[in-house]
ROMAR-453422 format. One record per residue (C-alpha): residue in one letter; x, y, z. Coordinates in steps of 0.25 Angstrom, whole numbers, plus 5000, padded with zeros to 4 digits. Each point is the difference from the previous one (the first is absolute). Layout:
aXYZ/...
//
This chain:
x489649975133/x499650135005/x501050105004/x499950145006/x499250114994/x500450164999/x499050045014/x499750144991/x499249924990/x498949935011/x499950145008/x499850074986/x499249904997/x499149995013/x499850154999/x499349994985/x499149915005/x499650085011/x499650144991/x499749944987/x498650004997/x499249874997/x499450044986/x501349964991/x500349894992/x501449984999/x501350065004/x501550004996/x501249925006/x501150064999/x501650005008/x501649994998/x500749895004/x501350025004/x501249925009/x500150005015/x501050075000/x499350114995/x501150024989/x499449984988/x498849984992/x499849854994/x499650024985/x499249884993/x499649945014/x498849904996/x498650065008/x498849924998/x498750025006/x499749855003/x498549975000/x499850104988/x501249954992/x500550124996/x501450005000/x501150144998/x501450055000/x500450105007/x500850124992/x501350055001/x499750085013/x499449885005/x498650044998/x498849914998/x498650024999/x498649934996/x498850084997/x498649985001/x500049885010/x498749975007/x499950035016/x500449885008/x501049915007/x501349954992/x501349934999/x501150104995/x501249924996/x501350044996/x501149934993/x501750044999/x501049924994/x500949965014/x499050055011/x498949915007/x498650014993/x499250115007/x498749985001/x498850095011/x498650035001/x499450134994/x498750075002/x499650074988/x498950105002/x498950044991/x500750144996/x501250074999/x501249924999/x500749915009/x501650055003/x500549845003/x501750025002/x500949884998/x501249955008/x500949894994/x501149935006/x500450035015/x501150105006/x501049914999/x499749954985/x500250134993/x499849984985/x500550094992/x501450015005/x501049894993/x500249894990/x498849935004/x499250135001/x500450034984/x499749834997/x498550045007/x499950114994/x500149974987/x499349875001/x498750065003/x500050114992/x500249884991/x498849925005/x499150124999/x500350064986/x499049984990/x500949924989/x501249965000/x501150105007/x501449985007/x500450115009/x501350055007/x499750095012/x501050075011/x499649985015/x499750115008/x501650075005/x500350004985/x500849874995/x500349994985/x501149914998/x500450054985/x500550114993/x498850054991/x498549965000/x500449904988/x500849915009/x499150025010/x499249924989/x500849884998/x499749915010/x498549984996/x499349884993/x500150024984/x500850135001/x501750014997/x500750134998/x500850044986/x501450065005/x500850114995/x501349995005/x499649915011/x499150105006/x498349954999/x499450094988/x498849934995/x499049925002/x499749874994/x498749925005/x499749874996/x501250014990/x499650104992/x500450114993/x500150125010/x499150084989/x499049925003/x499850065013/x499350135006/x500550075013/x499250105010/x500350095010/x499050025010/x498949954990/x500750104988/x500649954990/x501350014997/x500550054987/x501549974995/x501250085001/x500749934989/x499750054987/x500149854994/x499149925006/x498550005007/x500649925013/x500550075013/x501549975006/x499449995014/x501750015004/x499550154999/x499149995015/x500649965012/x499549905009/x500050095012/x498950094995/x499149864999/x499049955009/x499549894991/x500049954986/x499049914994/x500249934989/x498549954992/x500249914990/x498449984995/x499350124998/x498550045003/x499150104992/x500450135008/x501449984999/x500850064988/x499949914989/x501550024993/x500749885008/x500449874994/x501249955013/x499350095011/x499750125006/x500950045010/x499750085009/x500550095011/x499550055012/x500650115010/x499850035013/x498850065007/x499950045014/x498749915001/x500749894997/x500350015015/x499550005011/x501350075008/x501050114995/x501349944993/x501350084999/x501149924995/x501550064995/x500849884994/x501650034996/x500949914992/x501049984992/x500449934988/x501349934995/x500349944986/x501049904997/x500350054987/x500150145003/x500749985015/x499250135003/x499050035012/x498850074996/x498850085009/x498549965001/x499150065010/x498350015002/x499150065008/x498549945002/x498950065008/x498449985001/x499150075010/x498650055001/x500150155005/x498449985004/x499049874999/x499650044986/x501350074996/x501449924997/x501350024993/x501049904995/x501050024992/x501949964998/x501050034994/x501249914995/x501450034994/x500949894994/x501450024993/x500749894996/x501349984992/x500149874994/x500949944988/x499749904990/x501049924989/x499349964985/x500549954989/x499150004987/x500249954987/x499550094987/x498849924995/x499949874994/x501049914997/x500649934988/x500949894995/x501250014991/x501149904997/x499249905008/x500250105012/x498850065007/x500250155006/x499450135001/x500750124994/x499750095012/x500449975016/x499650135007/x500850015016/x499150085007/x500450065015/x498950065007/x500150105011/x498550045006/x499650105010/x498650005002/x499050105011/x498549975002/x499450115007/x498549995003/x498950055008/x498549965004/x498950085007/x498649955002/x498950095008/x498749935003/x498750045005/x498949965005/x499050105000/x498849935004/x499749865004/x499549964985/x501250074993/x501649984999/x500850114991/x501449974998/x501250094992/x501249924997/x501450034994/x501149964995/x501350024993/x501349944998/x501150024993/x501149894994/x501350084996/x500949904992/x501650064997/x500749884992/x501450004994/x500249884991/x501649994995/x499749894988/x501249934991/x499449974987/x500949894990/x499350004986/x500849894991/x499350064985/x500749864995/x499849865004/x500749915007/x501249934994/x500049885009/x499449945014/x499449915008/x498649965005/x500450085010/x500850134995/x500250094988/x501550064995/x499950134991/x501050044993/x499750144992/x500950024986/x499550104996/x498750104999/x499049904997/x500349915012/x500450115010/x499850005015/x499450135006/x500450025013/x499050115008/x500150055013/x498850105007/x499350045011/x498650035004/x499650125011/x498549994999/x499350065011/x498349984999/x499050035010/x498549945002/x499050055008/x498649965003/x498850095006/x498849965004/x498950095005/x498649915004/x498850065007/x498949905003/x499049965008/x498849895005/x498650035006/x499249865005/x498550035005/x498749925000/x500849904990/x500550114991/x501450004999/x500650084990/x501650034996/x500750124993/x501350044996/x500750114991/x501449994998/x501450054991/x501249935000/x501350034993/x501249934997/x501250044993/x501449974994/x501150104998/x501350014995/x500950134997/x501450034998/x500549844999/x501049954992/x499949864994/x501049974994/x501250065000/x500949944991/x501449964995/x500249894990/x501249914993/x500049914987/x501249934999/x500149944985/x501149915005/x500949975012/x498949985011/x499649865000/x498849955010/x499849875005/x498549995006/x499849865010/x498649985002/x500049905010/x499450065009/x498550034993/x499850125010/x501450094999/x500749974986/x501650015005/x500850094989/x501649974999/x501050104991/x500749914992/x500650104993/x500250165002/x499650015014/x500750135001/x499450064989/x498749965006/x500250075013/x500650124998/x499150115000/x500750084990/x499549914987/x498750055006/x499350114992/x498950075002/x498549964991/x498950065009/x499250055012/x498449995000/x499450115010/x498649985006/x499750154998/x498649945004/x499049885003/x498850035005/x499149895003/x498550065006/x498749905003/x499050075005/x498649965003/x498450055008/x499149915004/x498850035007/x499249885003/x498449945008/x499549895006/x498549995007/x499549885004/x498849945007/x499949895009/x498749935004/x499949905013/x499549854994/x499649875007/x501249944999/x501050114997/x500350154993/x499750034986/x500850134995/x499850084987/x501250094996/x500350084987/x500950104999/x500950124989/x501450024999/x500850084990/x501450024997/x500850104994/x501549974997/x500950074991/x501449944996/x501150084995/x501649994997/x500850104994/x501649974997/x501150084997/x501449964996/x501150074998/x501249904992/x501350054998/x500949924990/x501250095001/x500850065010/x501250114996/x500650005016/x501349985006/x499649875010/x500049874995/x499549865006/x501549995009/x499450125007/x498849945004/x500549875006/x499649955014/x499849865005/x498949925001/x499749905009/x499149904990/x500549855006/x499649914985/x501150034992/x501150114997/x499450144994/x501150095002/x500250104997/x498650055003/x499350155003/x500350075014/x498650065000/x500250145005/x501150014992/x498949964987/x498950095005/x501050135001/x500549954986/x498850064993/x499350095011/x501350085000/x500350004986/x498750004992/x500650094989/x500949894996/x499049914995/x499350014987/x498549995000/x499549904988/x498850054998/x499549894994/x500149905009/x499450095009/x498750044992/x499849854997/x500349965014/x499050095005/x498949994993/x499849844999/x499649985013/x498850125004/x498849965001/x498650035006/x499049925004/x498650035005/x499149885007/x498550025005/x499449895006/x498650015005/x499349895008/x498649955006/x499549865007/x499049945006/x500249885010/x499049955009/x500749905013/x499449895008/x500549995016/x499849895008/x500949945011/x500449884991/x499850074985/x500350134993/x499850014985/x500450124993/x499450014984/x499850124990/x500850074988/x501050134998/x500150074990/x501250104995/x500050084989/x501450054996/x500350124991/x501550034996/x500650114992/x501549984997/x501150094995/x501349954994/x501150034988/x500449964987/x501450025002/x501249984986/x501450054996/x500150074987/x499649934989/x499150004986/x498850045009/x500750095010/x501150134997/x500250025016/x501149935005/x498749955010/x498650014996/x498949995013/x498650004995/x498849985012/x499149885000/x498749995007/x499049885002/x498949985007/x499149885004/x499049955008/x499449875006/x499149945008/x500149875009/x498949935008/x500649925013/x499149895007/x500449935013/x499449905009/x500849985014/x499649905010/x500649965014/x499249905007/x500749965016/x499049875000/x500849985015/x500850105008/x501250014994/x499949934989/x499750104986/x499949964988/x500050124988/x499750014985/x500050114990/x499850034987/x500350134995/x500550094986/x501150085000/x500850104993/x501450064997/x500350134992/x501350004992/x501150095005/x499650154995/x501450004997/x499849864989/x498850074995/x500650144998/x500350024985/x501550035000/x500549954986/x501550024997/x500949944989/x501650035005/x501150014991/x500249844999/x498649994996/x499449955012/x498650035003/x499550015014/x498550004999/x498950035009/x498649935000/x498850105003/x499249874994/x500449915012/x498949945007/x499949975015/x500349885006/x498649935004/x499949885009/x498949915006/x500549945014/x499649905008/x500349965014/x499749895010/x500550015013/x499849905014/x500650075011/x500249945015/x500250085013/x500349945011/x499450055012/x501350085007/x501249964994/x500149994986/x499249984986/x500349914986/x499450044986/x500049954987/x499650094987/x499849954987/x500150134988/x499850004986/x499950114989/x499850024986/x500850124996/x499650064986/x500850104993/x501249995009/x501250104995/x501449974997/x501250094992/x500549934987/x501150044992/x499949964985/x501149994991/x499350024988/x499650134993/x499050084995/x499250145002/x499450095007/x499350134998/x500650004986/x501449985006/x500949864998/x500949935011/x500849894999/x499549945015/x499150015012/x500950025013/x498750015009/x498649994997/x498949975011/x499049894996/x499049935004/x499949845001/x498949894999/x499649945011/x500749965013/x499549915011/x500450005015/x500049895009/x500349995014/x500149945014/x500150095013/x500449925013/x500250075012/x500349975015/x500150065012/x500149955015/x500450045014/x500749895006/x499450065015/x499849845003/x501349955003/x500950025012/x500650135004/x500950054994/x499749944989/x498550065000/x500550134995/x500349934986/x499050044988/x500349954985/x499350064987/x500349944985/x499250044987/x500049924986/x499650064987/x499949914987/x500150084988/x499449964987/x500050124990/x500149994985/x499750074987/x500250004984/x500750134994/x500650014988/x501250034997/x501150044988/x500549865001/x498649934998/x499350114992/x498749924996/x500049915012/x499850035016/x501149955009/x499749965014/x500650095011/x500050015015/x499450135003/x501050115003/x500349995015/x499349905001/x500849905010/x499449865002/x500349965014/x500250105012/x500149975015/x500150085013/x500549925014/x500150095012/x500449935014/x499950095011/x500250015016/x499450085012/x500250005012/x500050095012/x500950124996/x500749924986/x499250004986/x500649924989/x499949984987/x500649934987/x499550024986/x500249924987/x499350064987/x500249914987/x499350044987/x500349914987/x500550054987/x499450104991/x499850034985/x500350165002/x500250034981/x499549934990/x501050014989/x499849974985/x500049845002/x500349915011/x501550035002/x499950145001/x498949995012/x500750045013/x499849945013/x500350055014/x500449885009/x499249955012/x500750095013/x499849945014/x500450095012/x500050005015/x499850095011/x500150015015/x499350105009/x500550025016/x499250095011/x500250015013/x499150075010/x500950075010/x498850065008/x498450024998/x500350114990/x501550004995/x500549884989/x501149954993/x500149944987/x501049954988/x499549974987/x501049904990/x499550024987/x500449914987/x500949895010/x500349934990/x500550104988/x499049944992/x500250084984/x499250054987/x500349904989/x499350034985/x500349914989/x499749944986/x499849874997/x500849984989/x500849874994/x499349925013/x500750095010/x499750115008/x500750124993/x500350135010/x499250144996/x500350065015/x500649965012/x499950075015/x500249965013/x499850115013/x500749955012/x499150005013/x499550125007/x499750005015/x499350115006/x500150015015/x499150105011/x499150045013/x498650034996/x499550085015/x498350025001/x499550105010/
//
């Protein structure tokens, strides 16, 4: 079928022909393809020169070329998930270089506007990708349905979302541990602002600042080599992506049903090009949100006594949350000649998180005296089998913020193309000034008995059989401490600076490309942590002054903390409280640490084109270097005359790994794709893990370090068939499989022994690394526009993934010392699905959303009955727009319809045993987005 062609392209065309001279051999063939509506640019539309066989994809502005193409007549065809094959004849003439525009679609088809423009969208970015990729894009007024770029993540084939306190946080492909993944902005990669782990909590970017976000799952010699679940990676908007100016102002508000409060959110969008060469894109989003959440947790592993099974610690956690994202984005680009694009890109955002946590903590120090399968009564007679009753509150305030800074650029001429980039980016975690906890306590010897019903495996019920008066009034409560943050200072910082040339060389048949290319990275990891504990207190206020009412809806917690009243308990009388210094020195000093990574990287691929086969073949190699800066942190004792002694530790290492890979996609028909690739992969261990903090506390517990951790390294395979129908839909199956070495978990070890010359009695926490873990997997995928039935039912359109997960590994553990357990790999769920139905037509859009991922092992404890599992969580969501005119829309969002919870458990005596509990209530966000 042949459709129109952009005039501009024969006219430019007929005018080379006519001043070039006869005496050259070969010319380039270059354009941008873009809708007819002239909205936008369509990135990954298929553009194949049919008689030479030579087959390319245009870039994220659109833009396509081929060099060195002999003087002649040809068939240009071009190919876009959802618009009719576009095919026209071209002149190429014997020097120079042939400017051939594309026009898909037709005025009344626009294609990147909508559901279906989304569905396209990613499907052929999909199609074209080099391996195996899923991807996530926003149409052109700016439309993401979720709260951070997380969510906007969860509806893709292999991928489901960790929640913290229902809200999307971090990322989980194919089941996997979140650590296993790597996250760019812009093509930088992003360091972590937690001073824990290696991962990013993407809950920190809002989805408004987005324009797409790919997610590759096999990796290819010029990627970055430290991935194991996938690269993630984000892209923002730049004004060439377009092909007309957008300005877009979207308000709303957000309503929790928990907190019963309505909270602001608002975003700005624009992208223009000032000149033909010279454009500006950039946003700015700000989100509040108020939200409550209700937990219970127990203390820890649970026991059996007197034929009753119990835990002696149930903790009744009320939470109050007020978060603000605030972020920004500017993009300049520039083009300053016709071989040539330079870009600058920006951005920052910030994720300000105010919690107050009232928490009831019952500790029964004896067992029980009697029971059921299903509860526990204690009875306390004494000091040895007392109950201790605590009552705080938490007032933490911390802030993240992320910076990137990216310059970069491309240059193609004469079948040189080459790529650069220097970038810094910076995330950080602070905290000053909170109090956690403040608290009050009671131990009743006698007179308070506690009747615990766990029927109910999510929320155990508590009953006062005896003293309930004692047990609420507020005047048996005395004060025991306050812990103040003074500070936590979290910073991950890294450089990179980073080349790519490559060649390309016209063949019978095809294109063969030679590329190599150097990239080094500089990060630096740091945490410093000062606490300030206060065991007495010498005022006139006790907890009765302090009382307010909480609005927790599991059980009964009064009397609890009004949380003004708290904060101005200590802010206003700090003079009253005696500083254990201590505490404080021990407390402050455990945690520092700072980390020091360079990685420096070369590889060499070469890549075969042709319309029906592209192979992709050569090796990486990175050499890393560390230097790592931790304690040795003990109380007074034999070895010590300091109430705290803090001596430095360094370490430093080294390594070298060699990465080969093979990728190949072969389209044996159109539509029809078929992948495979092989490929070796690493993951560092979290900086933190490796740090050498070594501390023994006043039990005698050691918390250990490992600077001898080794990464995790992996060989992957992948095979993929992958069908597109031609408009409206496309199916795919993908088969995975790894062989993880080395893979890391925390133990804990009861058992004693020593370290640098000093004895402890147990390991609380102490990373190692496993034996061998092997995953296995099916991807299933299907997407289709059901455009071929009836009106109005043509406006219907139906997407569901699949993901089997099959990942295992042996560790050893205190409870089988000598002889590996089999484990599921932390976080690691074995089935997850997403189903979205949606609906357009006309003016209404539509949309409902289920997201299902199975149950996870997220500790391994000292044996099988100490392991905790968080439950499989399934949860449904509803989007409604409604476009009142050309330019002006509605829309409501109904997030969490169905209340689905948190549930963390034990297995233990055959049942699932509670460790924590929460549900969130739903959230519904309603607004008008307005573009100009």
């Amino acid at each position: 079928m042949i459709t129109r062609f952009g005039m501009r392209s024969r006219l430019m065309a007929g005018a080379m022909l006519l001043a070039l001279p006869a005496t050259a051999w070969a010319s380039d063939v270059t354009g941008i393809v873009t809708d007819a509506s002239g909205t936008a640019s369509l990135q990954g539309a298929e553009v194949t020169i049919v008689e030479l066989g030579r087959t390319t994809q245009a870039d994220s502005h659109g833009y396509y070329s081929f060099s060195d193409v002999a003087p002649g007549t040809y068939t240009l065809r071009a190919r876009y998930q959802g618009a009719p094959l576009f095919e026209t004849r071209i002149v190429v003439p014997e020097t120079g270089e042939l400017t051939a525009d594309i026009v898909l679609g037709t005025d009344s088809e626009i294609l990147v506007v909508g559901q279906r423009a989304n569905l396209f969208s990613a499907l052929q970015r999909e199609r074209a990708a080099d391996g195996v990729s899923s991807v996530v894009t926003r149409d052109a007024i700016g439309q993401f349905p979720d709260q951070n770029v997380a969510e906007s993540l969860r509806r893709l084939p292999g991928v489901n979302i960790l929640d913290d306190q229902g809200e999307g946080r971090f990322v989980s492909v194919r089941g996997l541990d979140p650590n296993l993944n790597s996250s760019s902005v812009n093509g930088l990669r992003l360091p972590s602002p937690e001073s824990d782990v290696r991962e990013v909590a993407l809950d920190t970017v809002s989805s408004d600042l987005i324009e797409s976000i790919e997610v590759k799952k096999s990796l290819t010699p010029d990627m970055d080599g430290d991935t194991i679940g996938a690269s993630v990676e984000i892209h923002t908007t730049s004004a060439f992506d377009r092909e007309s100016d957008l300005y877009t102002v979207k308000v709303e508000g957000s309503y929790n049903e928990l907190r019963d409060t309505l909270t602001p959110k608002g975003s700005i969008d624009f992208a223009t090009r000032l000149t033909d060469n010279f454009g500006i894109a950039g946003g700015f989003s700000y989100y509040q949100r108020k939200f409550s959440t209700d937990n219970v947790e127990t203390g820890g592993t649970w026991d059996t006594a007197n034929g009753v099974d119990f835990n002696e610690e149930v903790q009744y956690r009320d939470y109050d949350v007020e978060r603000k994202r605030i972020g920004g984005t500017l993009s300049l680009d520039w083009r300053p000649s016709s071989t040539t694009t330079l870009y600058l890109r920006g951005i920052y955002t910030q994720f300000d998180d105010h919690e107050y946590r009232n928490r009831l903590t019952i500790i029964s120090n004896g067992d029980p005296v009697s029971g059921t399968d299903d509860s526990a009564l204690f009875q306390p007679s004494g000091s040895s089998s007392r109950i201790e009753v605590r009552r705080d509150l938490k007032d933490r305030f911390e802030s993240q913020k992320v910076r990137t800074i990216t310059f970069g650029g491309e240059t193609q001429t004469n079948g040189w193309h080459a790529t650069y980039q220097a970038g810094w980016a910076r995330s950080s975690e602070s905290e000053h000034g909170s109090l956690d906890p403040t608290r009050f306590r009671a131990r009743f010897n006698s007179g308070v008995d506690i009747n615990f019903d766990y029927s109910n495996p999510h929320v155990p019920a508590f009953a006062l059989v005896n003293g309930a008066d004692r047990f609420t009034d507020p005047d048996n409560y005395s004060f025991n401490r306050i812990e103040r943050t003074a500070l936590s200072d979290s910073v991950d910082q890294e450089w990179s600076l980073r080349g790519d040339l490559a060649r390309s060389f016209a063949m019978d048949g095809g294109e063969f490309t030679v590329q190599g290319g150097v990239k080094s990275r500089w990060r630096v990891k740091r945490y410093d942590f000062n606490l300030e504990y206060y065991g007495d207190y010498n005022g006139p206020l006790g907890f009765a002054d302090l009382v307010g009412n909480p609005s927790y809806g599991l059980a009964d917690i009064y009397p609890a903390f009004d949380w003004g009243k708290t904060h101005d308990f200590y802010y206003d009388n700090p003079g009253d409280f005696e500083l254990d210094t201590e505490e404080s020195g021990f407390g402050s000093a455990e945690s520092d640490y700072r980390a020091k990574e360079d990685v420096l990287a070369g590889y060499l691929l070469g890549r075969w084109d042709s319309s029906t086969l592209r192979a992709i073949g050569g090796v990486r190699m990175e050499r890393t270097f560390n230097r790592l800066n931790g304690n040795f942190v003990q109380l007074e004792n034999d070895n010590c005359a300091q109430e705290v002694c803090v001596d430095p530790v360094q370490f430093t290492r080294s390594y070298t790994d060699w990465l080969p890979s093979l990728t190949l996609r072969f389209e044996p028909r159109s539509g029809l794709v078929l992948r495979a690739a092989g490929y070796r992969s690493l993951m560092r261990p979290n900086l933190s893990d490796m740090a050498p903090r070594f501390l023994i506390n006043d039990d005698n517990e050691a918390e250990l370090g490992n600077p001898d951790l080794k990464p995790y390294h992996a060989w992957n395979f992948d095979a993929a068939v992958e069908y597109y129908y031609a408009a409206n839909g496309a199916i795919s199956v993908n088969f995975f499989y790894k062989s993880i070495k080395d893979f890391i978990v925390d133990s804990t070890s009861s058992q004693g022994g020593i370290y640098n010359g000093m004895a402890y009695d147990s390991i609380d926490k102490f990373p190692i690394n496993g034996e061998t873990a092997n995953v296995t997997g099916v991807e299933f995928s299907f997407s289709q526009v059901m455009d071929f039935l009836p009106g109005p039912l043509d406006g219907l359109l139906f997407q569901f993934n699949y993901t089997f997960t099959d990942a295992k590994g042996d560790v050893l553990t205190d409870g089988e010392p000598t002889d590996p357990r089999e484990i599921m790999l932390p976080s690691s769920s074995r089935n997850t699905f997403n189903a979205v139905v949606g609906y357009e037509n006309g003016p209404l859009s539509l949309r409902l959303a289920g997201t299902y991922r199975d149950k996870y092992l997220d500790e391994v404890g000292a044996e099988a009955a100490e392991d905790r599992y968080v439950d499989d969580h399934f949860q449904l969501d509803l989007t409604a727009k409604f476009k009142v005119t050309r330019n002006i829309q509605i829309y409501a969002d109904w997030i969490n319809i169905n209340n689905a919870n948190y549930f963390a458990y034990q297995n233990y005596n055959g049942r699932q045993r509670l460790l924590q509990y929460e549900e969130y209530g739903s959230t519904v966000k309603f607004g008008t987005r307005i573009k100009f």
